[in-house]
C-alpha positions as CSV (number, residue, x, y, z in Angstrom):
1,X,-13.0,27.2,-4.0
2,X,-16.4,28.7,-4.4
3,X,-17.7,31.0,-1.3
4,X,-20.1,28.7,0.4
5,X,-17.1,26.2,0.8
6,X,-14.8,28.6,2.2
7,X,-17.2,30.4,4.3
8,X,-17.8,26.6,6.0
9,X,-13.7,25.9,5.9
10,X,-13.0,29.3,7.6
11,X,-16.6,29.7,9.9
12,X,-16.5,25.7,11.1
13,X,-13.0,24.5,11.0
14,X,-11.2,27.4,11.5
15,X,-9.0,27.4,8.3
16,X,-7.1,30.9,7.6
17,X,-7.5,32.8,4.2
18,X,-3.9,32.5,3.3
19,X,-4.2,28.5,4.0
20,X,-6.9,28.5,1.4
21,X,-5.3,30.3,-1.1
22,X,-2.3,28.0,-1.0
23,X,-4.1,25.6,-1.2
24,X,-6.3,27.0,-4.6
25,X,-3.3,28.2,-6.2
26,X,-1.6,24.9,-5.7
27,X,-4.9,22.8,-6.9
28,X,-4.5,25.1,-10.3
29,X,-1.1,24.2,-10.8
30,X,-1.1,20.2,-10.7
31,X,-5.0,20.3,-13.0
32,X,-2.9,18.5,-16.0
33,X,-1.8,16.1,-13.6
34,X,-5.0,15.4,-12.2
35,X,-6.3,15.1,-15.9
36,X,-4.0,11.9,-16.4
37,X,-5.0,10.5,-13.0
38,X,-9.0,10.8,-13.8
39,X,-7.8,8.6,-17.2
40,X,-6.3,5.6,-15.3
41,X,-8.7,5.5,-13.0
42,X,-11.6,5.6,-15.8
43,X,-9.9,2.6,-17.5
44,X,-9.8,0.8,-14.0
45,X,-13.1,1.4,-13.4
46,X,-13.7,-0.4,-16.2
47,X,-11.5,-3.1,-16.1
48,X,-13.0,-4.4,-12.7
49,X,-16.7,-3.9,-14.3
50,X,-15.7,-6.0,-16.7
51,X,-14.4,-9.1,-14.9
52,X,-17.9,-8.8,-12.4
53,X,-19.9,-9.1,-15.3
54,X,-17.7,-12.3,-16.8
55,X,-17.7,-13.9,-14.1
56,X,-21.5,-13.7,-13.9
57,X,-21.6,-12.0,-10.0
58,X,-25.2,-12.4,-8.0
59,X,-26.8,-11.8,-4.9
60,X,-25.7,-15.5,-3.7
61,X,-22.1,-14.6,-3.5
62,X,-22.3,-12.5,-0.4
63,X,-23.6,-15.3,1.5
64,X,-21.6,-18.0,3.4
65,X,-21.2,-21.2,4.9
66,X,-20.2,-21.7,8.4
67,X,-18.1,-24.8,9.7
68,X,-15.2,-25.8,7.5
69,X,-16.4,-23.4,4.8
70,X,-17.0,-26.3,1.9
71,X,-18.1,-25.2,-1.4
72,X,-18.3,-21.2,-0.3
73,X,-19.4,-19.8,-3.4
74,X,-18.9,-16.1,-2.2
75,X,-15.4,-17.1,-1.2
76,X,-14.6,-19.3,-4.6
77,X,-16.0,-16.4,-6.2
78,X,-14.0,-12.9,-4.9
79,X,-10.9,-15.2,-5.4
80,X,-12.0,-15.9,-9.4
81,X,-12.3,-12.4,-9.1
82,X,-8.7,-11.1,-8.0
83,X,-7.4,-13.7,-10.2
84,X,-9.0,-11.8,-13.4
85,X,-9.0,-8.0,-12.0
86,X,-5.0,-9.1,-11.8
87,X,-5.0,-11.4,-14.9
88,X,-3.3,-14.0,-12.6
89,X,-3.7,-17.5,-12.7
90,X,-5.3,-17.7,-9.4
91,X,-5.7,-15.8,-6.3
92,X,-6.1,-16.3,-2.3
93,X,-8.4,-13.3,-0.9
94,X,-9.4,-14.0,2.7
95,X,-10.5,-12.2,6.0
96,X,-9.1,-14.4,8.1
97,X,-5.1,-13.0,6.6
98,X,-4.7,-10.2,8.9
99,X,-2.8,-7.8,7.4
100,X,-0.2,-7.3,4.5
101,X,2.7,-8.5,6.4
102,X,0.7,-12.3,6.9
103,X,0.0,-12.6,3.2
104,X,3.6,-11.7,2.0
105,X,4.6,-14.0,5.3
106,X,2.7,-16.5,3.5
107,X,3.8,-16.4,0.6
108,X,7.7,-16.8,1.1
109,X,7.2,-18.9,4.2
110,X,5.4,-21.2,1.5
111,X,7.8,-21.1,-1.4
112,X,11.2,-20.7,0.2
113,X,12.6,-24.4,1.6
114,X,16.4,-24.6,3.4
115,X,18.7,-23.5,2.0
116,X,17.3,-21.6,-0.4
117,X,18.0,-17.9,-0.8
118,X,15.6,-15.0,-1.1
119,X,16.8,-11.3,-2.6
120,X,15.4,-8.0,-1.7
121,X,16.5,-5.7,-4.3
122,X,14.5,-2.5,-3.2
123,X,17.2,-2.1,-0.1
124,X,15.7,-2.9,3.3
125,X,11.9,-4.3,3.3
126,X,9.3,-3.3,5.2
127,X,10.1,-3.0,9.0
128,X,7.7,-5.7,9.9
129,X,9.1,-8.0,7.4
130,X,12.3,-7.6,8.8
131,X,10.9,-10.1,11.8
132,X,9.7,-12.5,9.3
133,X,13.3,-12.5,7.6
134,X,14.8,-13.2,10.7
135,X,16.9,-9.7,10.1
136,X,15.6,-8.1,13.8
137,X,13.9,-9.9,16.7
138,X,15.0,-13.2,15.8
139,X,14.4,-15.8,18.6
140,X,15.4,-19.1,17.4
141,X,12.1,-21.2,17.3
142,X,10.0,-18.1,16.1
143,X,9.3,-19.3,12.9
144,X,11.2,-17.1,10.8
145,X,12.8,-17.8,7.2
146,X,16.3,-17.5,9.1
147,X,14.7,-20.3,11.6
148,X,14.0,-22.4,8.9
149,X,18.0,-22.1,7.2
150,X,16.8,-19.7,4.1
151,X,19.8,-17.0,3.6
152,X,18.9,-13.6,2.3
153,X,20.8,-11.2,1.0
154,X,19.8,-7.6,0.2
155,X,20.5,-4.8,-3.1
156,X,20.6,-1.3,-2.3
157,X,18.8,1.0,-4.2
158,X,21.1,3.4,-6.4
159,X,21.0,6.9,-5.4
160,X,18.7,8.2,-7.9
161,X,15.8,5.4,-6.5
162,X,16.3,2.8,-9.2
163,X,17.0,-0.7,-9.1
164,X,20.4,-1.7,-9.2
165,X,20.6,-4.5,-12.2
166,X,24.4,-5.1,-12.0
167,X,24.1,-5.5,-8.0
168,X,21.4,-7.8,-7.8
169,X,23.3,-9.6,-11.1
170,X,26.2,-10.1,-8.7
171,X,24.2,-11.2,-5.9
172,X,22.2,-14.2,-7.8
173,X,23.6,-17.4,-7.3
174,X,23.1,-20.9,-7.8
175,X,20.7,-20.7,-4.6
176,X,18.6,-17.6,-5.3
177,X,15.2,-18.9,-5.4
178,X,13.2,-15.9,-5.0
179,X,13.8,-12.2,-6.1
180,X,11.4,-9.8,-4.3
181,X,10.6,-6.2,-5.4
182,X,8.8,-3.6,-2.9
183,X,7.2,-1.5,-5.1
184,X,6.0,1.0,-2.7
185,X,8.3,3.5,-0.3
186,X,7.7,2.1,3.1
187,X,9.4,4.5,5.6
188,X,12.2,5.4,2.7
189,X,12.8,8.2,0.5
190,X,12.7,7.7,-3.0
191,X,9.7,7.1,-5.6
192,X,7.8,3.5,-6.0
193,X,8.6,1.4,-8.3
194,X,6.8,2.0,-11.2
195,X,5.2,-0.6,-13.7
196,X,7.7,-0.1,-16.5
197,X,10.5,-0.6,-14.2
198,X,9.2,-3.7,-12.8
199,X,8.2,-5.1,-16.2
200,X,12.3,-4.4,-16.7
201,X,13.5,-6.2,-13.4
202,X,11.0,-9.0,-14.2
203,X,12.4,-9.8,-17.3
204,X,15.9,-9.0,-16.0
205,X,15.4,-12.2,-13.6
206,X,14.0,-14.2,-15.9
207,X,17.2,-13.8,-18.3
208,X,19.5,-15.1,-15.8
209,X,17.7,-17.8,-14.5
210,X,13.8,-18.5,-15.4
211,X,13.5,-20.5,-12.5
212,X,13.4,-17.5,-10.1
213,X,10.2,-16.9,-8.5
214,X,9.9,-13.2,-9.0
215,X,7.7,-11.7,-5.9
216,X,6.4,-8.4,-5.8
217,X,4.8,-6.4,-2.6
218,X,2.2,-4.7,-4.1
219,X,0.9,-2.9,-0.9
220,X,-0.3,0.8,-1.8
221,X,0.1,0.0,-5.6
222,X,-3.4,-1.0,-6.5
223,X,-4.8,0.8,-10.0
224,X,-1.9,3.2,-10.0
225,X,-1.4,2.3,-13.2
226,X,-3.4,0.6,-16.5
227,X,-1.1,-2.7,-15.5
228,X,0.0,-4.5,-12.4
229,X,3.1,-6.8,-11.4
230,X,1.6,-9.8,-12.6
231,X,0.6,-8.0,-16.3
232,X,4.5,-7.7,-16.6
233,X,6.4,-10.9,-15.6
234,X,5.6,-10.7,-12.0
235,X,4.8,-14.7,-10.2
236,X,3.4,-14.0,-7.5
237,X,2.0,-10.7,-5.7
238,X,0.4,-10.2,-2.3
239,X,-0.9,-7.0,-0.3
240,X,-3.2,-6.0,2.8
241,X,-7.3,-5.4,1.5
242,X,-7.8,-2.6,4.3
243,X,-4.9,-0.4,1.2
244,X,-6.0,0.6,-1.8
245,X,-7.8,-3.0,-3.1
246,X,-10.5,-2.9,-0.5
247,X,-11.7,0.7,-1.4
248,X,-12.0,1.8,2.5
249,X,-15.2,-0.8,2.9
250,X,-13.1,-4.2,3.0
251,X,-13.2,-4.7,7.6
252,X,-9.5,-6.6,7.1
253,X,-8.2,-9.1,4.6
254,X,-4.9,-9.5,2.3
255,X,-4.7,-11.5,-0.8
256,X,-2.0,-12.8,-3.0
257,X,-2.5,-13.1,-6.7
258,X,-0.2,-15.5,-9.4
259,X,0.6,-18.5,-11.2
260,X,-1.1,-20.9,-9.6
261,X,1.4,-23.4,-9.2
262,X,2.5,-20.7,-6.4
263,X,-0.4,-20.1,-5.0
264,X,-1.1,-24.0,-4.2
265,X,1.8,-24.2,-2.0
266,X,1.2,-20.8,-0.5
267,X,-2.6,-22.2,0.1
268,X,-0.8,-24.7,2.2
269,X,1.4,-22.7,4.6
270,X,-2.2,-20.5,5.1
271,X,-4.0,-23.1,6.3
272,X,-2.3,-26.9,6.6
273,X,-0.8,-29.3,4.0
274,X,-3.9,-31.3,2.9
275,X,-6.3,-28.9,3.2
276,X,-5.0,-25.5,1.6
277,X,-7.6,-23.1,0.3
278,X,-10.7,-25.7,0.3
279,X,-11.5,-24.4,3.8
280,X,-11.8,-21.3,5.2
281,X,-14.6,-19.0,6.6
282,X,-15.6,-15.8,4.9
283,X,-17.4,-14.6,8.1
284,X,-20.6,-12.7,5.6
285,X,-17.5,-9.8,4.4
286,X,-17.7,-11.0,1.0
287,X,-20.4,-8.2,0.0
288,X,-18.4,-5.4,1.7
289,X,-14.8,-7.2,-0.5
290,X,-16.8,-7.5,-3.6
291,X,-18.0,-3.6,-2.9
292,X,-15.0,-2.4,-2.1
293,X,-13.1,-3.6,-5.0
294,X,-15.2,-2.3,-7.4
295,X,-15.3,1.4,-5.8
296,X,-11.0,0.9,-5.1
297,X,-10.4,2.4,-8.7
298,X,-12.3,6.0,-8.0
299,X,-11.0,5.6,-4.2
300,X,-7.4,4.9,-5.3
301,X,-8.1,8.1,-7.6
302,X,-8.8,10.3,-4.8
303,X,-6.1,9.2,-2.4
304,X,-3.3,10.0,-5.0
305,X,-4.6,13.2,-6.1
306,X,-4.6,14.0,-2.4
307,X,-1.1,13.2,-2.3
308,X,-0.2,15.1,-5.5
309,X,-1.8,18.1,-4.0
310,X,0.5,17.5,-0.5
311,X,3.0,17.2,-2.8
312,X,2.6,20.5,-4.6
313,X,1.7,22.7,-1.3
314,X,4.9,22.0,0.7
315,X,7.0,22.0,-2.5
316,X,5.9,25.7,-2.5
317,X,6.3,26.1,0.9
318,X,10.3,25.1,0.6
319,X,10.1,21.7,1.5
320,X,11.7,18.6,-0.4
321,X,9.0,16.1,-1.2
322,X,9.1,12.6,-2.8
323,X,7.8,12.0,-5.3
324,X,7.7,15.6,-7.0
325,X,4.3,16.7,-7.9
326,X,4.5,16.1,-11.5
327,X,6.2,12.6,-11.4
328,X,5.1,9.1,-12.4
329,X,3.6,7.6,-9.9
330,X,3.2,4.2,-8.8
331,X,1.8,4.3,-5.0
332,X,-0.5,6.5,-3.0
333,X,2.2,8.1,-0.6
334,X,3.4,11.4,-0.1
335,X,6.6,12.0,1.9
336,X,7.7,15.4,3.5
337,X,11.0,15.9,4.9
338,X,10.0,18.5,7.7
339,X,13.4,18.7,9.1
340,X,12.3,18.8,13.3
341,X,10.0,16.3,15.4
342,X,8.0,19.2,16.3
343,X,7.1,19.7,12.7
344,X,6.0,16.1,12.1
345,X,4.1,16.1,15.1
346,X,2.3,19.3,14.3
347,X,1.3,17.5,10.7
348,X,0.1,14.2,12.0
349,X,-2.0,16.1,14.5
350,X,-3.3,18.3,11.7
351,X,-4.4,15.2,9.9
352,X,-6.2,13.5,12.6
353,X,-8.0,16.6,13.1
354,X,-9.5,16.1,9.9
355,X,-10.3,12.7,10.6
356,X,-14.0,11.5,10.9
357,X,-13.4,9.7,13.8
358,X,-11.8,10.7,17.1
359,X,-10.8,13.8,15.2
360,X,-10.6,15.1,18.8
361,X,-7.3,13.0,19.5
362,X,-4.0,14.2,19.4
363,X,-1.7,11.8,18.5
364,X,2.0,11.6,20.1
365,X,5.4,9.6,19.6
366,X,5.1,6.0,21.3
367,X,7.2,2.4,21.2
368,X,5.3,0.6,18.0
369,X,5.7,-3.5,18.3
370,X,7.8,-3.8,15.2
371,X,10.0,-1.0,14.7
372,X,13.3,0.4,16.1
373,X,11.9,4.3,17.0
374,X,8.8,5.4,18.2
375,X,6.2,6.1,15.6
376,X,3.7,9.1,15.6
377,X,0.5,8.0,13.7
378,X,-2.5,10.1,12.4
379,X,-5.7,7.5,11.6
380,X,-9.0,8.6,12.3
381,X,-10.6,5.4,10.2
382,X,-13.9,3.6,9.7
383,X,-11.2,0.6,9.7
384,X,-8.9,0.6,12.1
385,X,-5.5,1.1,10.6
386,X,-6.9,1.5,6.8
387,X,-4.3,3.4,5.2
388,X,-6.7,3.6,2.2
389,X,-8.6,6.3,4.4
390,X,-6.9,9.5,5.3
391,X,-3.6,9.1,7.3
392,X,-0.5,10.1,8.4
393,X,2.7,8.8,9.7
394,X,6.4,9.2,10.9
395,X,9.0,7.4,12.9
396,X,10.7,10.1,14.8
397,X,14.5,9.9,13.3
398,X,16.1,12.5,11.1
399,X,15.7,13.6,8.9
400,X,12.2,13.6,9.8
401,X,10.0,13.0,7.5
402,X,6.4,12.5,7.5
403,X,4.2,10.4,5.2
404,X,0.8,11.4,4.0
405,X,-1.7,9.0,2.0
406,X,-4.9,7.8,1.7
407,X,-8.7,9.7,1.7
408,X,-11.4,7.8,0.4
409,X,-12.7,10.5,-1.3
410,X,-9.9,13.3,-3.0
411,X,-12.5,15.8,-1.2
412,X,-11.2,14.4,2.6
413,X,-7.9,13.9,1.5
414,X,-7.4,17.3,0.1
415,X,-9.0,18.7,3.6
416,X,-6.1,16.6,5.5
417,X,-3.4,18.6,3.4
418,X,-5.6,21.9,4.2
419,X,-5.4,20.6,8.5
420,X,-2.0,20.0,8.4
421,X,-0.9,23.4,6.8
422,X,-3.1,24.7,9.3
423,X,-1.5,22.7,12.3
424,X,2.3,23.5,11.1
425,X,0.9,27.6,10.8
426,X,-1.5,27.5,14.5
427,X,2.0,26.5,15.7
428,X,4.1,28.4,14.3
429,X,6.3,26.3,12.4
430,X,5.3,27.4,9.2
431,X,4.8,31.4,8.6
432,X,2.6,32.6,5.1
């Protein structure tokens, strides 16, 4: 770092010499890494500039309609859009799904009748799935698949983080209708999923029985790669727009992207049979979608260079991290295994100390709706819980690990790793 930037990081935030040469040193060592990044992210740039121009995109797609939302060309339009960007067949993109969780709830909720049987082969999904599984918090009546008489059954993950093939080929049967895929880590501790691996499950499936609908959750996955799921035998896809897609300036959203045979039922369970994707406000957020979108691929950039750099620091520093600083990868989180509550505390208040907004808060542990332990959360976001922009989070269970992602710029993301070191040293938990 030059002078002028140091003298502001030491005089105005209160960051310690040996913090800033940690971090310098560490910023040197993971350059080549960096290098390839910059080169996906080039060819994503590109890739959504291309499929804007295609598709012809004006001024009159950030208006809307109000009532039922007939013929909404801005809304007709950002779903055109998706489709291409994910060379799917078709796509649902809408502000009024409110998170992730609602448009992967949508989409098996839509495909999955009695008695069929869905697979999660990436071990235990995400907690708040769990509740639309009907695996936690099942009341009967609540509307889960488990209300509705689907089974599920569940691979583990093989020690080393990879999918299981001769598991989940033991667990397909004559009523496995879906095969899902999580590529990212959630709250575990391994790598994602990477592209080439899910190209291999994909056609894995596909061997046994074609008939399969292969699902992929592609939250925090977004232009980590030149492909996505549904480049590589993926049917169906679905993640939150406030992650990586929305580029920090989407307000809320999800989509789901596939064949569109898919994607006409799932239209149904979204709205009502009948009616499906015809209707449907856009509430004027097309402009800040369509914006968002084509800024994700230089956004996304910055948030897993951020996380490379975390990476690299506390790998130093003694700690195991996942993934490794030098490894493939295929979402935007870093995970720490800090070993104490204390220390995990100490880092998500470091973080939201280098938040833009209430960077005067200091998070603590509380009782999250959704999951088993409480839940410490660093997120000082334009958007409220945008995990695109800087964040930080851990449920407090051993072994205690904290997970680091997001930044919209590799600039603020970089500064949260520099906050936290300097939380975990202003306490000392960590001695240079």
């Amino acid at each position: 770092m030059k002078e002028n930037t140091v003298n502001i990081l030491k005089n105005n935030f209160g960051i310690s010499e040996k913090v800033i040469a940690l971090i310098d040193e560490s910023e040197r060592e993971v350059s080549p890494v960096f290098e390839e990044l910059d080169d996906i992210m080039t060819y994503n740039q590109y890739k959504v500039l291309d499929v804007f121009q295609k598709n012809r995109l004006a001024d009159r797609h950030f208006s809307w309609n109000t009532g039922y939302g007939y013929d909404d060309a801005g809304r007709e339009m950002i779903e055109k859009v998706y489709a291409d960007v994910f060379h799917a067949e078709a796509a649902l993109c809408r502000p009024t799904l409110v998170n992730g969780t609602h448009a992967l709830a949508i989409t098996l909720l839509g495909l999955l009748r009695p008695g069929d049987e869905l697979i999660y082969c990436t071990g235990t999904p995400y907690d708040t799935l769990e509740t639309v599984i009907g695996l936690k918090n099942y009341e009967p009546g609540n509307g889960s698949l488990k209300d509705y008489g689907v089974t599920y059954r569940q691979v583990e993950l093989l020690p080393d983080g990879n999918i299981d093939f001769e598991g989940l080929r033991n667990a397909i049967s004559d009523r496995t209708r879906m095969v899902t895929l999580q590529r990212s880590t959630g709250y575990g501790w391994r790598k994602a999923i990477t592209i080439d691996k899910i190209e291999e499950w994909a056609s894995f499936v596909s061997d046994i029985n074609p008939d399969i609908i292969k699902m992929v959750d592609n939250s925090y996955g977004e232009f980590l790669d030149t492909k996505e799921p549904t480049d590589v035998g993926a049917d169906v896809m679905a993640a939150s727009l406030i992650k990586n897609p929305g580029g920090g300036l989407a307000l809320t959203g999800a989509y789901v992207a596939g064949r569109k045979d898919l994607i006409n039922r799932i239209q149904y369970r979204m709205t009502c049979p009948g009616i499906g994707g015809e209707c449907g406000l856009t509430f004027g957020q097309t402009r800040s979608m369509f914006q968002g979108l084509f800024i994700a691929p230089r956004v996304v950039n910055g948030a897993v260079k951020g996380a490379v750099l975390c990476g690299r620091v506390f790998e130093k520093l003694g700690y195991d991290v996942c993934p490794k600083p030098e490894d493939k990868r295929s979402d935007i989180i870093e995970a720490v295994r800090l070993g104490t509550p204390e220390a995990v505390v100490s880092f998500c208040q470091g973080v939201q100390a280098a938040a833009p907004i209430d960077s005067y808060v200091r998070p603590i542990p509380w009782d999250m709706p959704g999951y088993d332990d409480q839940v410490v959360m660093a997120a000082g976001a334009f958007v409220q819980g945008s995990s695109i922009e800087l964040s930080a989070d851990a449920p407090i269970r051993e072994p205690y690990n904290v997970y680091f992602q997001g930044g919209i710029t590799y600039e603020h993301s970089k500064f949260g790793v520099i906050k936290a070191l300097q939380a975990l040293v202003d306490d000392n938990i960590i001695t240079l």
